[in-house]
N, C-alpha and C positions, 0 to 999 in steps of 0.2 A: 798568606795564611789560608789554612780551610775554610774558616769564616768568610773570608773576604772573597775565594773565587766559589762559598755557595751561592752569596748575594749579586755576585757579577751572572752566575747563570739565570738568578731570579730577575735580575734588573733587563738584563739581557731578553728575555722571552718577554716582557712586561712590555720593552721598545715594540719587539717585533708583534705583539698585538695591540700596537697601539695605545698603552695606556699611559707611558712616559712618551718622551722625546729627547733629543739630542744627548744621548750618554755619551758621559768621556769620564774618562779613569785620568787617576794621578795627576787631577789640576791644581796648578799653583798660585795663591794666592799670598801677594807680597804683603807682608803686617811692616814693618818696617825697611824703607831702605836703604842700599849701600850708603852708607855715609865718608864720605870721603873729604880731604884738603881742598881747600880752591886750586881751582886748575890753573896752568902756567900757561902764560903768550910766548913763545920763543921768539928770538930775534928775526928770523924770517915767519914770521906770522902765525905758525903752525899751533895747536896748542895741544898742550900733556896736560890729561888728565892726572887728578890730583892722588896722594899717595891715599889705600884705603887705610880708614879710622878704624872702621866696622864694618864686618860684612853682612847682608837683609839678614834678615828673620821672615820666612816665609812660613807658611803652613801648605802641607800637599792632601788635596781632598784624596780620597778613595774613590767617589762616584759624583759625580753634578748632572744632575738632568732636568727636560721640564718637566712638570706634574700640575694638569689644570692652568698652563699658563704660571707657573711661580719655578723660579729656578730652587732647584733642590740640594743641597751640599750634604753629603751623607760621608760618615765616618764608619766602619768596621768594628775600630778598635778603641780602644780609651782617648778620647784627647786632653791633650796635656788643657789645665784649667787656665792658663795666662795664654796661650792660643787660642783658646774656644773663644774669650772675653775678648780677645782681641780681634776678631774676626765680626764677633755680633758688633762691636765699637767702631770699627773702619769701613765695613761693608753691610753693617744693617744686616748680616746671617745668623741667623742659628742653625747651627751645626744638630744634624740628626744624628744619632751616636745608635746603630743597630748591634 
């Protein structure tokens, strides 16, 4: 979106003086994972992974970077509200919503 590659130019020039660190786009952070069957031993020892149940629920940040030493998760756009709560609950974040 517009939005989101205005704040990648502002995030962007903020790194390059110094005032953030370590930017990265579109990181993923798993909220739930694959849930799958128990996996099988086969007869010569090998083992198959089990059939999946369910497949994660992940949430994809927008921007993470440092700020003062504190990692930063930043969103662009609306986040859905049962991913923001899931994200403060599993990983101790709150999600900046610009």
């Amino acid at each position: 979106s517009k939005k989101e590659a205005r704040r990648w130019a502002e995030l962007y020039a903020m790194e390059q003086r110094g005032e953030i660190s370590n930017l990265r786009t579109q990181v993923k952070f798993v909220l739930v994972p694959t849930q799958r069957e128990p996996d099988v031993i086969g007869p010569k020892g090998g083992i198959t992974p089990g059939k999946v149940l369910e497949k994660e629920a992940a949430y994809i940040a927008d921007f993470v970077y440092t700020e003062n030493g504190v990692e930063i998760v930043e969103d662009s756009k609306d986040v859905y509200r049962l991913k923001r709560k899931l994200m403060r609950y599993f990983y101790g974040i709150a999600i900046r919503e610009t």
